[in-house]
C-alpha positions in Angstrom: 0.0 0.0 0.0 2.5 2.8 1.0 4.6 1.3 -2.9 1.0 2.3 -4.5 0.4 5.7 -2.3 4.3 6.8 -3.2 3.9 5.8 -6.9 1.0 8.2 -7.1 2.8 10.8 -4.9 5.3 11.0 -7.1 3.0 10.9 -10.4 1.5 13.3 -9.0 4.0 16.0 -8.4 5.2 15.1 -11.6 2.1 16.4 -13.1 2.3 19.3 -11.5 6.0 19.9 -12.6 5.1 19.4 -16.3 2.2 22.1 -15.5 4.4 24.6 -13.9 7.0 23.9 -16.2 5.2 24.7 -19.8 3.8 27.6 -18.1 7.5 28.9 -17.9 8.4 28.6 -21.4 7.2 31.6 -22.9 9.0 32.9 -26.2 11.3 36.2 -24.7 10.8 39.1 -27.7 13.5 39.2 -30.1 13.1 42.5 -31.0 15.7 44.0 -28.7 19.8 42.8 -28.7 20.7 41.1 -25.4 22.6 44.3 -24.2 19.6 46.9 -24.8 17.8 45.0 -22.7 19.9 45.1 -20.2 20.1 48.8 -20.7 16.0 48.7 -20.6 15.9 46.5 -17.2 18.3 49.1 -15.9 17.0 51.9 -16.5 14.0 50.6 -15.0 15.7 49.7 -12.2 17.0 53.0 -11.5 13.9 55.0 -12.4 11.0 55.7 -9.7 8.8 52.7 -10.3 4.9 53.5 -9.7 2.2 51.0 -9.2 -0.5 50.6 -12.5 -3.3 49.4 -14.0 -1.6 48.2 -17.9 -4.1 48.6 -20.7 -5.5 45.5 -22.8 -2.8 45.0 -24.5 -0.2 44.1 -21.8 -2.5 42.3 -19.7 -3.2 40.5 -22.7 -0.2 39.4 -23.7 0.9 38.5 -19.8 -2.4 36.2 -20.1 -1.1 34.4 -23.3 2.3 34.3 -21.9 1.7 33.0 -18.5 -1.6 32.0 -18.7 -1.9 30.1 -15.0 -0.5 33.4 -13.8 -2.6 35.0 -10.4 -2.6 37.8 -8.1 -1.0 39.7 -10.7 0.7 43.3 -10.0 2.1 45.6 -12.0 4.5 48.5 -11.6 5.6 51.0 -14.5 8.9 53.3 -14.8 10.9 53.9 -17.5 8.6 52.8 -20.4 9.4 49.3 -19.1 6.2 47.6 -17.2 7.0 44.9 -14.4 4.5 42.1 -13.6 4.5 40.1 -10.1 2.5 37.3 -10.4 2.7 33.4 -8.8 2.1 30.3 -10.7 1.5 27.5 -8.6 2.9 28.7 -5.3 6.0 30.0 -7.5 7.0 34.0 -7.7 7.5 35.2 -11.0 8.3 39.0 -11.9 8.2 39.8 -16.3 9.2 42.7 -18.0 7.4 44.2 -20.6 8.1 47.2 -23.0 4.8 49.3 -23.7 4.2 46.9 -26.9 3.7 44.0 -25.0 7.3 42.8 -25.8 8.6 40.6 -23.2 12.2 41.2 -22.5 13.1 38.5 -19.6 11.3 36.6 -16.8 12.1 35.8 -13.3 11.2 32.8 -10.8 12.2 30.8 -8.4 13.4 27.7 -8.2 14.7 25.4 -5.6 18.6 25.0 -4.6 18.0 21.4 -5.9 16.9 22.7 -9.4 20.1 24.2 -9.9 22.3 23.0 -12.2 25.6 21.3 -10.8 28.2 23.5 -12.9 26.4 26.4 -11.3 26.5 25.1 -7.7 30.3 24.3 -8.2 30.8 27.7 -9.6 29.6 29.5 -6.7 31.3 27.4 -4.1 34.5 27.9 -5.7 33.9 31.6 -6.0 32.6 31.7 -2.5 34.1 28.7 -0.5 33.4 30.3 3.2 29.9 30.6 2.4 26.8 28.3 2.6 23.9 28.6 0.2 20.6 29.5 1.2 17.8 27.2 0.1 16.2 29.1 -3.0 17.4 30.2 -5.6 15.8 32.2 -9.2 16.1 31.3 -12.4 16.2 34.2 -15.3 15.2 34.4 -19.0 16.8 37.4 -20.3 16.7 37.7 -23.8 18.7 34.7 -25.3 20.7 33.8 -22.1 19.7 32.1 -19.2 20.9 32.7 -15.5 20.6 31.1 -12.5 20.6 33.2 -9.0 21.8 32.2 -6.0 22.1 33.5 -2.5 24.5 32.9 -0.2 25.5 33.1 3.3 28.2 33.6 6.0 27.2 34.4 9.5 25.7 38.4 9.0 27.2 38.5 5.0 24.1 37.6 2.2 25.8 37.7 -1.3 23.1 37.5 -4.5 25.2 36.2 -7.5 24.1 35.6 -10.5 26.0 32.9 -13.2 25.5 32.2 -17.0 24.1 29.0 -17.6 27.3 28.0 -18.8 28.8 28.3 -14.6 30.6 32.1 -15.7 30.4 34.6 -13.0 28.4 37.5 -14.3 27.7 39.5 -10.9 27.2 39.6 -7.4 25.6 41.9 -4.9 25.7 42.1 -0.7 23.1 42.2 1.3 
């Protein structure tokens, strides 16, 4: 009985992966090079971001892009909207320009869905420190990074690796 009730545990949350999964997939714009938007997401970052209501078209395309996504919020600065939204219990933040163009995602994952060349990365950058348990994955135009935070005693470091396990930045907490 507890081989059957463990078989379906684990089909189950299997399910539920493959769900959460495909609603992470969605096609980042190709309209901007990698390093505009980075110099979007900054300048969004380091303008005064006000909460808003986005007009049909946005809300739209956040709906065809994420369609399981709830409790949605948005923010606006810069021309560049940002939408907070969860997806099965997970956090997710996406960026939009004012076309509807999505120019990277956010979410987080688990320590254990980080890839092994990342983990190794950050524990050779960072071999005092422990890892926290979460961790984010990021879709920015045609890379993918991985997130991590780590800790020693009152020191919190954020840094963020290509997919490939090279540094790209870090930031204290």
């Amino acid at each position: 009985m507890k081989r059957i009730f463990r078989t379906l545990s684990i089909a189950g949350a299997l399910f539920v992966m493959s769900l959460t999964a495909s609603a992470q997939t969605p096609a980042v714009s190709t309209k901007y090079s990698d390093e505009k938007i980075e110099e979007l997401i900054q300048s969004y970052h380091t303008a005064n971001a006000r909460d808003v209501s986005p007009d049909e078209t946005l809300s739209q395309q956040l709906k065809k892009d994420f369609s399981a996504a709830r409790d949605i919020e948005w923010e606006t600065a810069a021309g560049i909207y940002e939408a907070e939204f969860e997806i099965n219990r997970t956090d997710y933040k996406a960026f939009y320009d004012a076309d509807g163009n999505l120019l990277m995602y956010i979410f987080d994952i688990r320590l254990s869905q980080v890839p092994a060349n990342i983990k190794n990365a950050a524990q050779t950058k960072y071999p005092a420190f422990k890892f926290d348990r979460d961790a984010k994955k990021i879709i920015k135009g045609k890379k993918v990074l991985y997130q991590v935070t780590l800790e020693k005693r009152e020191t919190e470091i954020e840094a963020t690796f290509n997919s490939d396990g090279s540094f790209v930045k870090e930031h204290y907490d």
